[in-house]
N, C-alpha and C positions, 0 to 999 in steps of 0.2 A: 056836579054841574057841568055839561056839555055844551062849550061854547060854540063849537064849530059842529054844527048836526049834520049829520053825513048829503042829506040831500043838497044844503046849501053848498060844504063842500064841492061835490060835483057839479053844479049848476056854477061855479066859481071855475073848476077844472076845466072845464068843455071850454070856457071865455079863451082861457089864456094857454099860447101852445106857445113852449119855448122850448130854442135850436142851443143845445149847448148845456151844459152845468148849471145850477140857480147861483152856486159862487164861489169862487176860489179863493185860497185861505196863504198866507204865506208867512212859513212858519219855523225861524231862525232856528240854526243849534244850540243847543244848551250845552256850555264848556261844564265840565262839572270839576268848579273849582270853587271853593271856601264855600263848605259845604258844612250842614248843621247838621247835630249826630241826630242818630233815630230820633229820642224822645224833643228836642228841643224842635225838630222839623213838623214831628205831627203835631205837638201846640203850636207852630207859625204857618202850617198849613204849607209848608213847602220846604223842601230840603236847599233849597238855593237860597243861601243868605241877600244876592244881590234883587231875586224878585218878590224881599220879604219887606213893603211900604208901608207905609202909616196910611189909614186910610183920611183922606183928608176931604168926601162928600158928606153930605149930611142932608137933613130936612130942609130946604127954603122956604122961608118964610117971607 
């Protein structure tokens, strides 16, 4: 499924001309302290125990 079809695209492009980057990101260092070993990091999806949260969104109802 092609949601963005190239003509539309372009006819979107040509509108809009910007001076500059689309967006700047800033993006702390990561101290690499208490750290989880291999296997425990690739089930938490991350070696950094401190950016390992519960996810706490869900469905609203």
């Amino acid at each position: 499924m092609n949601y963005f079809p190239d003509s539309a695209y372009e006819e979107r492009a040509t509108k809009i001309r910007v001076n500059g980057p689309p967006a700047m990101a800033y993006v702390p260092i990561q101290k690499f302290t208490d750290l989880y070993r291999a296997e425990e990091g690739f089930r938490a999806g991350t070696m950094f125990k401190e950016l390992d949260l519960p996810f706490k969104g869900g469905r609203k109802k």
